[in-house]
N, C-alpha and C positions, 0 to 999 in steps of 0.2 A: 885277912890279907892273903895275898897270892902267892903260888907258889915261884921262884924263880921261873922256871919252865910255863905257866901261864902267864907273866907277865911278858917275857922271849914271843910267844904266841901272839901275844895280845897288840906289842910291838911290832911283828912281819905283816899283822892282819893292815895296820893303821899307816904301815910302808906304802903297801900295796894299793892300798885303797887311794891314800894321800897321792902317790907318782902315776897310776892307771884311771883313775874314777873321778877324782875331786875335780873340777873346775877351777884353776885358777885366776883370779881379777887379773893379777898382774901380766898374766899371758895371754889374755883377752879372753877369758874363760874356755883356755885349753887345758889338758895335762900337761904335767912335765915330760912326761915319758918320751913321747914322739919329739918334743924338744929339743932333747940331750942327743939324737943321731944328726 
C-alpha cells in the first residue's frame, strides 16, 4: 500500500488530468477547465 504522500500525488495527478485532459460526454467532449471561466 501507498504512502500518504503517494496517494496526495497520485490524487493532484488524476485532478489535473480529469479538469485539463479528459474529455468530457456531458460537455460535448470538452474539459471542465475552460468551462468553469
Amino acid at each position: 500500500m501507498g504512502s500518504r504522500l503517494s496517494v496526495r500525488q497520485w490524487l493532484a495527478m488524476f485532478v489535473q488530468y480529469d479538469n485539463f485532459q479528459r474529455p468530457h460526454q456531458s460537455l460535448d467532449s470538452r474539459t471542465p477547465a475552460p468551462e468553469d471561466n
